[in-house]
PQR file of N, CA, C, O and H, with PARSE charges and radii, in Angstrom:
ATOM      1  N   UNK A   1      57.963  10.885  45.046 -0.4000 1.5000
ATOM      2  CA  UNK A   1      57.501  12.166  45.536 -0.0000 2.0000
ATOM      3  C   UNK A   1      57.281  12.058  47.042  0.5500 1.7000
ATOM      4  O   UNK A   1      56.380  11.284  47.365 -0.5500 1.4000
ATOM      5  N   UNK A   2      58.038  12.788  48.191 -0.4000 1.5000
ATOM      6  CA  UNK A   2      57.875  12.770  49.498 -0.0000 2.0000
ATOM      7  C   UNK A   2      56.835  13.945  49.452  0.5500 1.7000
ATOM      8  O   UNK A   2      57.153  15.052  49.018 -0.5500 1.4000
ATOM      9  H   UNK A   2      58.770  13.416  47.929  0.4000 1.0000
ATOM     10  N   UNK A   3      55.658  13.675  49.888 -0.4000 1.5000
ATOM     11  CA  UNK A   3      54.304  14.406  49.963 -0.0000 2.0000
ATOM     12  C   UNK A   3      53.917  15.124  51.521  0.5500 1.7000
ATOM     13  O   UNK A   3      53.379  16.201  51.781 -0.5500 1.4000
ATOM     14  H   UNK A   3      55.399  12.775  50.240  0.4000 1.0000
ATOM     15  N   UNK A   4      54.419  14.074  52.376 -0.4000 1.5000
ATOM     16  CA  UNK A   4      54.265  14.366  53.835 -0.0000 2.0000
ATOM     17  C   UNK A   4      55.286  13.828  54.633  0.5500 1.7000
ATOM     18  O   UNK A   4      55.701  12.702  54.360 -0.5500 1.4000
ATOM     19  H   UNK A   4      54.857  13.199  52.165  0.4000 1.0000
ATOM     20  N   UNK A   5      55.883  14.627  55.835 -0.4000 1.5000
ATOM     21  CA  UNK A   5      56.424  13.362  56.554 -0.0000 2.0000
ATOM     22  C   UNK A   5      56.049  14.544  57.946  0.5500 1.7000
ATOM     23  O   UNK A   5      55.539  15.661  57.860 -0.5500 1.4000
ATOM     24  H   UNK A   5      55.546  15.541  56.057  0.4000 1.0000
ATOM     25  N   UNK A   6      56.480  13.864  59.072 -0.4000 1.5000
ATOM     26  CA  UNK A   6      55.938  13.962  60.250 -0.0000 2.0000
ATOM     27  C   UNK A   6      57.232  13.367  60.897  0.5500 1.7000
ATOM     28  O   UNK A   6      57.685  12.256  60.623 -0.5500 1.4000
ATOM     29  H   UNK A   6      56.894  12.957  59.142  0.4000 1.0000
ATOM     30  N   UNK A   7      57.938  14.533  62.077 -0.4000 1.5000
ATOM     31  CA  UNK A   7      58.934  14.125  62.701 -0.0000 2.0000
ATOM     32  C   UNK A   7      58.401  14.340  64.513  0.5500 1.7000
ATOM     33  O   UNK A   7      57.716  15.194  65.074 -0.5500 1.4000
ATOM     34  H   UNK A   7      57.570  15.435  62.300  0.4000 1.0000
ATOM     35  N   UNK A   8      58.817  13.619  64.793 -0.4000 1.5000
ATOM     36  CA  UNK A   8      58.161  13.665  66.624 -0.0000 2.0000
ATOM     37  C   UNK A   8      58.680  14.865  67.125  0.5500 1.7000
ATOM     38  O   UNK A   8      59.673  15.290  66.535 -0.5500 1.4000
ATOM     39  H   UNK A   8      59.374  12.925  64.337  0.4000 1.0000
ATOM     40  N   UNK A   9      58.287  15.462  67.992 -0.4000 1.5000
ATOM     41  CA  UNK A   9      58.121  16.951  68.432 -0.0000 2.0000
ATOM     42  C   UNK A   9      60.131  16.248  69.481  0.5500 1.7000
ATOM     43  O   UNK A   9      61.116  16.937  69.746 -0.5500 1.4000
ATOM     44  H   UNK A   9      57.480  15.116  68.471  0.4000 1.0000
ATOM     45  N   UNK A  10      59.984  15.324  69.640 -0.4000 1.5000
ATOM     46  CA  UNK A  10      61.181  14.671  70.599 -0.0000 2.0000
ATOM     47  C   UNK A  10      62.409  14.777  69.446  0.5500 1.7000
ATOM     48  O   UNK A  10      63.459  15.271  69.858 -0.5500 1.4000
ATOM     49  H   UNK A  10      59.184  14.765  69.425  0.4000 1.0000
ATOM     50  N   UNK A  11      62.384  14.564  68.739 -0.4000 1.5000
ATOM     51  CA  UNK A  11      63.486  13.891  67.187 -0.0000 2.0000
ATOM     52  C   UNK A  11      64.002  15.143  66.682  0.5500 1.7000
ATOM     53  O   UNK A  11      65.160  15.223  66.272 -0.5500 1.4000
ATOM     54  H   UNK A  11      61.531  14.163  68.405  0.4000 1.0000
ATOM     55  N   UNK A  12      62.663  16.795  66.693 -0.4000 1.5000
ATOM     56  CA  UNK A  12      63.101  17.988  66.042 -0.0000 2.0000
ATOM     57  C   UNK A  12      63.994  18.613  66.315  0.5500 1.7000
ATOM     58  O   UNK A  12      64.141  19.087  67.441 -0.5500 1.4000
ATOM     59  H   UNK A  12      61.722  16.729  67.025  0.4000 1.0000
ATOM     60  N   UNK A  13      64.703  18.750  65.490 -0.4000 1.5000
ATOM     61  CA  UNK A  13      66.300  19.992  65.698 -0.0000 2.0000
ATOM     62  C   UNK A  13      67.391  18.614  66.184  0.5500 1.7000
ATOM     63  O   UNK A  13      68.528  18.607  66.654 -0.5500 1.4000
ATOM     64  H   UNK A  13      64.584  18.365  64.575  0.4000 1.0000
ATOM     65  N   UNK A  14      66.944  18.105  66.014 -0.4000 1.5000
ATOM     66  CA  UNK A  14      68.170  16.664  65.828 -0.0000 2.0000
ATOM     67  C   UNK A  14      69.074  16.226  64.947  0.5500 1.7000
ATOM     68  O   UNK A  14      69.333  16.929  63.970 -0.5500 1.4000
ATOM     69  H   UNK A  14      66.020  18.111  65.632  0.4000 1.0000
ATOM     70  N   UNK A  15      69.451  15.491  65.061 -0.4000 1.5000
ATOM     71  CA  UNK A  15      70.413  14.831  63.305 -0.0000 2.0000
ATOM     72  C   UNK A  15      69.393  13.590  63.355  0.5500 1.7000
ATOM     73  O   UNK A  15      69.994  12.868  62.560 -0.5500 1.4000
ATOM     74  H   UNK A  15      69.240  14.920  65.854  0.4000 1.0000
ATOM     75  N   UNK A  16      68.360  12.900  63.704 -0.4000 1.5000
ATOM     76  CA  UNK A  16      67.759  12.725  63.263 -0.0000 2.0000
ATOM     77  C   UNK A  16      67.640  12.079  61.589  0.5500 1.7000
ATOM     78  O   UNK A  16      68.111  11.081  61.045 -0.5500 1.4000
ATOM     79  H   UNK A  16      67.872  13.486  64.351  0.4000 1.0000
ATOM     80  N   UNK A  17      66.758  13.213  61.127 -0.4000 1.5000
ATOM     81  CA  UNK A  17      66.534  13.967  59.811 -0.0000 2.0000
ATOM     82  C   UNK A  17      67.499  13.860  58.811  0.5500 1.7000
ATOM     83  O   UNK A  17      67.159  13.337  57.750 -0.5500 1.4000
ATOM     84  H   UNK A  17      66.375  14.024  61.569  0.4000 1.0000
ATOM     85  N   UNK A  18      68.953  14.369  58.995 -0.4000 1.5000
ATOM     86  CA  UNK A  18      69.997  14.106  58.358 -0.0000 2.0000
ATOM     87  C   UNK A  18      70.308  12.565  58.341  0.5500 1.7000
ATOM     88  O   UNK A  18      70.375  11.739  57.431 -0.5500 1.4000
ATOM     89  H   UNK A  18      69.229  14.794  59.857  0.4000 1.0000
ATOM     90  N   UNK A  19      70.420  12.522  59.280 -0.4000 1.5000
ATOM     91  CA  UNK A  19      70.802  10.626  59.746 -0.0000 2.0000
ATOM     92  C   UNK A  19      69.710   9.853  58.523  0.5500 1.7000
ATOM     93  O   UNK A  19      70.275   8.892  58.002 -0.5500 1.4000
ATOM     94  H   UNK A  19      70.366  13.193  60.020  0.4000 1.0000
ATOM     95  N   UNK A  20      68.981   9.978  58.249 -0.4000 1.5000
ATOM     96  CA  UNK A  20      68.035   8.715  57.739 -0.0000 2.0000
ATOM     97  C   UNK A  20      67.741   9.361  55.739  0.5500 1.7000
ATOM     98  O   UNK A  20      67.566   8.640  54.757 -0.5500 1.4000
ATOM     99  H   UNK A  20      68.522  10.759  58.672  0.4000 1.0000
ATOM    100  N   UNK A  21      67.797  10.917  55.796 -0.4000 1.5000
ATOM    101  CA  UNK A  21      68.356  11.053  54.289 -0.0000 2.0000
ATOM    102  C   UNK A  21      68.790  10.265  53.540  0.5500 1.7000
ATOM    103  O   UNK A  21      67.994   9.652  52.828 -0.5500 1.4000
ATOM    104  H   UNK A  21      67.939  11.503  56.594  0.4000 1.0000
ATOM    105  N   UNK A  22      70.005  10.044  53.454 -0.4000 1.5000
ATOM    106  CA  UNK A  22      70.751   9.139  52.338 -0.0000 2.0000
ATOM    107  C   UNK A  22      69.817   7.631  52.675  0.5500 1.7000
ATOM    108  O   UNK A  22      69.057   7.421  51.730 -0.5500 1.4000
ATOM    109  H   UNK A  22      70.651  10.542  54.033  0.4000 1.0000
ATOM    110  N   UNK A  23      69.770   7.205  53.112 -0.4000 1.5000
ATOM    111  CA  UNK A  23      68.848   6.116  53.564 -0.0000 2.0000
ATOM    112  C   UNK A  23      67.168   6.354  52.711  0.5500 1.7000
ATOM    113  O   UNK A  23      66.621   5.408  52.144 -0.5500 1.4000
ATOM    114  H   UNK A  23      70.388   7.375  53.879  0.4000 1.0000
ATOM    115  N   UNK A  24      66.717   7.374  52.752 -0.4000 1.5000
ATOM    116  CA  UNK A  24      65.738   7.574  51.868 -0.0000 2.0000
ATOM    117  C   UNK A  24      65.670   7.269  50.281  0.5500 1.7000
ATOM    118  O   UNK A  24      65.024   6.556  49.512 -0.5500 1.4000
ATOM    119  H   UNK A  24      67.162   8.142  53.212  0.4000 1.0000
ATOM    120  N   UNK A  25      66.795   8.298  50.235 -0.4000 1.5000
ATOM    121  CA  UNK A  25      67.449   8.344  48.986 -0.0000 2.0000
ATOM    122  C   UNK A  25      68.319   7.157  47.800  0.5500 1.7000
ATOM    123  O   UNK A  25      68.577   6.958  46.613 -0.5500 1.4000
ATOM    124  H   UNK A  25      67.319   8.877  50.859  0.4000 1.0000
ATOM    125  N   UNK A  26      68.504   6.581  49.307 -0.4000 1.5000
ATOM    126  CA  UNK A  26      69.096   5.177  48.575 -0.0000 2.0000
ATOM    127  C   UNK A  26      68.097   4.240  48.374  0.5500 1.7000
ATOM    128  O   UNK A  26      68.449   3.114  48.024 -0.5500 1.4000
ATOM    129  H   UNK A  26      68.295   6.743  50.271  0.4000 1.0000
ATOM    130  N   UNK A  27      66.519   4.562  48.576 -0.4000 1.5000
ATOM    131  CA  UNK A  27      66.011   3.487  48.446 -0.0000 2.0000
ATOM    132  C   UNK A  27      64.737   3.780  47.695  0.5500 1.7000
ATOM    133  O   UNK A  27      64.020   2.814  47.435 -0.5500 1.4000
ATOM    134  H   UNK A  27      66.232   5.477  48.860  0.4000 1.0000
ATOM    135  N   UNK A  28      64.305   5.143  47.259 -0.4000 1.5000
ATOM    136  CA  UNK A  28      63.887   5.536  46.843 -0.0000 2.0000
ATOM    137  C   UNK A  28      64.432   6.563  45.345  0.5500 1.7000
ATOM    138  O   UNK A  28      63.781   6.789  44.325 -0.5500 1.4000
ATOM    139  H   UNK A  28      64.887   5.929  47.470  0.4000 1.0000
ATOM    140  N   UNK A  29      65.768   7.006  45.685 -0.4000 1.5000
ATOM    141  CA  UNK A  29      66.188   7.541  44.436 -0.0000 2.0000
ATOM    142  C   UNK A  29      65.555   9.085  45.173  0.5500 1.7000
ATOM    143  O   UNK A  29      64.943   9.259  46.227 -0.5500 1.4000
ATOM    144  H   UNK A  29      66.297   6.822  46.514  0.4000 1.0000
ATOM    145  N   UNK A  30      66.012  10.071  44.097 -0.4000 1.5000
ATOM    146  CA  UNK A  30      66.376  11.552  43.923 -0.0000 2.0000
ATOM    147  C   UNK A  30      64.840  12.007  43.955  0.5500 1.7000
ATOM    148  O   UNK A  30      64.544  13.054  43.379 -0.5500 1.4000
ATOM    149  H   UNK A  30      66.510   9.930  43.241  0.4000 1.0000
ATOM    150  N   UNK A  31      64.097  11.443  44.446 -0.4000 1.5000
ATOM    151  CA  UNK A  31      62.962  12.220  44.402 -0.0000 2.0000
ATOM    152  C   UNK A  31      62.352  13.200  44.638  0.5500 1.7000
ATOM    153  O   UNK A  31      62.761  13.407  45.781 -0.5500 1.4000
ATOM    154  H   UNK A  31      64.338  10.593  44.914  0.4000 1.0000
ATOM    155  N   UNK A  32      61.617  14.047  44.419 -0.4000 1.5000
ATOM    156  CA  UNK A  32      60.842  15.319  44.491 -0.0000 2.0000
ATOM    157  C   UNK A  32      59.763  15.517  45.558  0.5500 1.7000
ATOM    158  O   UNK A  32      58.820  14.735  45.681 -0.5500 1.4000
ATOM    159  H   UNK A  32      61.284  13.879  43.491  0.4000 1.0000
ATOM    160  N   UNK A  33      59.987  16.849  46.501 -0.4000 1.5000
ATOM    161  CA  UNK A  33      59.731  17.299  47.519 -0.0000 2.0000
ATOM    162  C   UNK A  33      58.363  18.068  47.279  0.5500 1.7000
ATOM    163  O   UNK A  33      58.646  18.791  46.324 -0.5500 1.4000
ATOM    164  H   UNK A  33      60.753  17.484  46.402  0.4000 1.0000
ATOM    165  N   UNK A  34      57.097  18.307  47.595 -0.4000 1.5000
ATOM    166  CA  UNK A  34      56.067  18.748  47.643 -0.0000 2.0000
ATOM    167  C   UNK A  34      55.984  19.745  48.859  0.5500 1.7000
ATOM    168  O   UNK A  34      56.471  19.355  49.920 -0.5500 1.4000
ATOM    169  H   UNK A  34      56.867  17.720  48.371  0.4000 1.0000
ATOM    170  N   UNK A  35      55.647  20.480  48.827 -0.4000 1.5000
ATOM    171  CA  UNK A  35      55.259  21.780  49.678 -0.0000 2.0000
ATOM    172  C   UNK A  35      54.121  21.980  49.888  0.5500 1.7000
ATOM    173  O   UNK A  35      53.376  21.409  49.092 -0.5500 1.4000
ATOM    174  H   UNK A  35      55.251  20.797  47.965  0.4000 1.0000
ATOM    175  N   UNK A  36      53.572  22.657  50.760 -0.4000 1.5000
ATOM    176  CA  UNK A  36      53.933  23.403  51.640 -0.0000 2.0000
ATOM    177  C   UNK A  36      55.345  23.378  52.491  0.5500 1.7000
ATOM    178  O   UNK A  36      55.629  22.233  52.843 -0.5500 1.4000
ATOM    179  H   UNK A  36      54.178  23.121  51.406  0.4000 1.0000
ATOM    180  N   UNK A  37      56.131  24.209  52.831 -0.4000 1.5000
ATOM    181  CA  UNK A  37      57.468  24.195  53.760 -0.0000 2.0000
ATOM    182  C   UNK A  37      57.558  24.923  55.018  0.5500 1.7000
ATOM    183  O   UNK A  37      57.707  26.145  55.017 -0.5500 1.4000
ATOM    184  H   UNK A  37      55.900  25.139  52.545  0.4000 1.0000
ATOM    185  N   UNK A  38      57.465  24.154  56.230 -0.4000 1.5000
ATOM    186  CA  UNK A  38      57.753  25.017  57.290 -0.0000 2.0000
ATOM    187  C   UNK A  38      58.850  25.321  57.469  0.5500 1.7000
ATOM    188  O   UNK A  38      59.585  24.374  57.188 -0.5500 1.4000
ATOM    189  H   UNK A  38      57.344  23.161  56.230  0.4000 1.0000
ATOM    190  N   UNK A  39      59.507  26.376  57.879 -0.4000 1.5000
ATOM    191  CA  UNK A  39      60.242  27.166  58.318 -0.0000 2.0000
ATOM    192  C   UNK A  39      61.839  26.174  58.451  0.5500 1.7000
ATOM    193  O   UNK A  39      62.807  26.224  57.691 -0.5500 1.4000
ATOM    194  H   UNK A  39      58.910  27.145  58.107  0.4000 1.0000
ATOM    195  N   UNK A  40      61.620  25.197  59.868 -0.4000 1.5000
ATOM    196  CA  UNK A  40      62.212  24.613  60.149 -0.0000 2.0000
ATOM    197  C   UNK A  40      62.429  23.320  58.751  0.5500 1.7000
ATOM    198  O   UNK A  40      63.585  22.897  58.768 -0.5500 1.4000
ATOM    199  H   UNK A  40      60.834  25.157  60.485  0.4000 1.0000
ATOM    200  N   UNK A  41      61.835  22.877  57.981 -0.4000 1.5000
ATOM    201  CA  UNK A  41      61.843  21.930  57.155 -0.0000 2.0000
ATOM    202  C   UNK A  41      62.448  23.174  55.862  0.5500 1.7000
ATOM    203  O   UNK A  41      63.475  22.608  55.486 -0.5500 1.4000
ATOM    204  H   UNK A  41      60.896  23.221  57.967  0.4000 1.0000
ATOM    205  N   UNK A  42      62.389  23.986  55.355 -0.4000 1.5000
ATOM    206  CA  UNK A  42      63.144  24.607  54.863 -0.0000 2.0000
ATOM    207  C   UNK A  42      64.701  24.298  54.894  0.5500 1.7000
ATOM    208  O   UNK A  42      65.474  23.811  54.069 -0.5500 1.4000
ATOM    209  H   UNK A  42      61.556  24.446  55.660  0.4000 1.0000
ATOM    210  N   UNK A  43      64.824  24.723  56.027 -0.4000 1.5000
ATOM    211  CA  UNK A  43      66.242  24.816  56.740 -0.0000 2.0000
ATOM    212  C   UNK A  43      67.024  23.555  56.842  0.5500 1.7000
ATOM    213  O   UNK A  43      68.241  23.383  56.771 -0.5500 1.4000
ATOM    214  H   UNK A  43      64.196  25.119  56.696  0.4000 1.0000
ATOM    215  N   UNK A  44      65.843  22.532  57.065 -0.4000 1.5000
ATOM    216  CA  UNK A  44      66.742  20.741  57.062 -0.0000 2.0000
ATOM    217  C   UNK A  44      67.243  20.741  55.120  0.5500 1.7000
ATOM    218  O   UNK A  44      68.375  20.573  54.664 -0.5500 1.4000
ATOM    219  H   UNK A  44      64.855  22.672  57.124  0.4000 1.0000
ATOM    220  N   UNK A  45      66.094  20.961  54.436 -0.4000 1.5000
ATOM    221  CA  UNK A  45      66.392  20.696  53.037 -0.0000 2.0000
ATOM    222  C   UNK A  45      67.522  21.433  52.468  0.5500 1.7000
ATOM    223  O   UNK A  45      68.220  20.906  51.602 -0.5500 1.4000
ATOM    224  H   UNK A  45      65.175  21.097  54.806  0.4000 1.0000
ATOM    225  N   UNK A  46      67.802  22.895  52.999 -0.4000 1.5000
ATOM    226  CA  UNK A  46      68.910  23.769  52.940 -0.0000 2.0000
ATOM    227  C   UNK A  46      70.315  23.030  53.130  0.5500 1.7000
ATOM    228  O   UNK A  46      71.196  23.114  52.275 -0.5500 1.4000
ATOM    229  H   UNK A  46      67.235  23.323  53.702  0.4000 1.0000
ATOM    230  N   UNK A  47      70.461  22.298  54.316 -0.4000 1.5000
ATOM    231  CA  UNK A  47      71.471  22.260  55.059 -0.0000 2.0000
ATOM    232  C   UNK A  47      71.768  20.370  54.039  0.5500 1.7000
ATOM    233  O   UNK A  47      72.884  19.912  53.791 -0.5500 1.4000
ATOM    234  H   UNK A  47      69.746  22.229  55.011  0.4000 1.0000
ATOM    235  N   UNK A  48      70.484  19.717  53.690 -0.4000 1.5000
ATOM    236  CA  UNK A  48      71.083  18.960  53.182 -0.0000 2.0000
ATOM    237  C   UNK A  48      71.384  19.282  51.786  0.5500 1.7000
ATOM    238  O   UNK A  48      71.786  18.274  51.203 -0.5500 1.4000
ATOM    239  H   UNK A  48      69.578  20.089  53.892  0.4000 1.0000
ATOM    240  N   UNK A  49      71.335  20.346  51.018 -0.4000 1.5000
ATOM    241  CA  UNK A  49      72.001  20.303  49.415 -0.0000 2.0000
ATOM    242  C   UNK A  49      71.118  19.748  48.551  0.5500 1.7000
ATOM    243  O   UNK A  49      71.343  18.959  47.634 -0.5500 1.4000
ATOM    244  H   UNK A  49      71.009  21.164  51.492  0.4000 1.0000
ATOM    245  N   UNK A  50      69.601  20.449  49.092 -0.4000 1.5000
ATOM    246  CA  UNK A  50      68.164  19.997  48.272 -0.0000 2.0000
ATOM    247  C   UNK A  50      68.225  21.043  47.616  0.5500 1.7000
ATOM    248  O   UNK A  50      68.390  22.109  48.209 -0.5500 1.4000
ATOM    249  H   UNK A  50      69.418  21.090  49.838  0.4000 1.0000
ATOM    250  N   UNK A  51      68.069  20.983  45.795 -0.4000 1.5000
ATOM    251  CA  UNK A  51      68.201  22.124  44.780 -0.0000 2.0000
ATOM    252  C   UNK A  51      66.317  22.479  44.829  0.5500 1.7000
ATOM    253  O   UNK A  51      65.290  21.903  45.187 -0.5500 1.4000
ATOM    254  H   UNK A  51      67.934  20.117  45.313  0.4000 1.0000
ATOM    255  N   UNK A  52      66.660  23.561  44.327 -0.4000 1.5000
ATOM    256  CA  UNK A  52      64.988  24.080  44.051 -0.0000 2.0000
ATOM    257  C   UNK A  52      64.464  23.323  42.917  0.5500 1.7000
ATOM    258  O   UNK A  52      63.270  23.530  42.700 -0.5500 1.4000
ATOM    259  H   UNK A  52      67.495  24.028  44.036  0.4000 1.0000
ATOM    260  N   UNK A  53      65.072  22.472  42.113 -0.4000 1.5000
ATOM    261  CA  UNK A  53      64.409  21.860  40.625 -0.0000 2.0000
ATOM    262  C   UNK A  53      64.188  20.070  41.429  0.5500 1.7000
ATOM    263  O   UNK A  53      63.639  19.197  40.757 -0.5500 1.4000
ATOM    264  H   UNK A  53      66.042  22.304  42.290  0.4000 1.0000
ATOM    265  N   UNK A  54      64.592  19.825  42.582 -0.4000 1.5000
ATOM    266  CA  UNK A  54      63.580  18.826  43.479 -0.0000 2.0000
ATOM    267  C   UNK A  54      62.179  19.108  44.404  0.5500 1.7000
ATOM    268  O   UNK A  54      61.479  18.166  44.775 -0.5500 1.4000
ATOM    269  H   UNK A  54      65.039  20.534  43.128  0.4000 1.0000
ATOM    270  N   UNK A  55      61.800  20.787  44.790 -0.4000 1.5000
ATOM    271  CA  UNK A  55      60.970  20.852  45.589 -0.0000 2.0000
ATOM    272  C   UNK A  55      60.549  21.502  44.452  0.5500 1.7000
ATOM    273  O   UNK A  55      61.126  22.009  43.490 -0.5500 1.4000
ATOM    274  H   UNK A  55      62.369  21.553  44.489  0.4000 1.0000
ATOM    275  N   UNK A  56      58.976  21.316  44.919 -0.4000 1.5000
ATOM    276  CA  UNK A  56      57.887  21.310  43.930 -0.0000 2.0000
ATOM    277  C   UNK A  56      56.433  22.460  45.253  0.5500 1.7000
ATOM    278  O   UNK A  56      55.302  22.725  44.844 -0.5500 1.4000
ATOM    279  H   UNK A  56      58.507  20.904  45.700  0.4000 1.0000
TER
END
């Protein structure tokens, strides 16, 4: 369960974010997203092909 994460105000609207995904995922597995969702974190989970039956 990713509960929180925190990206540097420097890193935002980057690839970043995308860049280190599969890297999450590979080491953690398909896990489930907790909300609250800002706007912009919406839009990263969008763009990576995050289904609504992972965010919680």
């Amino acid at each position: 369960m990713l509960e929180w994460i925190w990206i540097h105000p420097y890193d935002r609207g980057g690839r970043l974010f995308s860049q280190v995904w599969p890297e999450l995922e590979a080491t953690y597995g398909k896990f489930h997203i907790r909300g609250p969702y800002s706007k912009p974190m919406e839009v990263a989970l969008h763009d990576l092909g995050i289904t609504d039956g992972r965010l919680i």
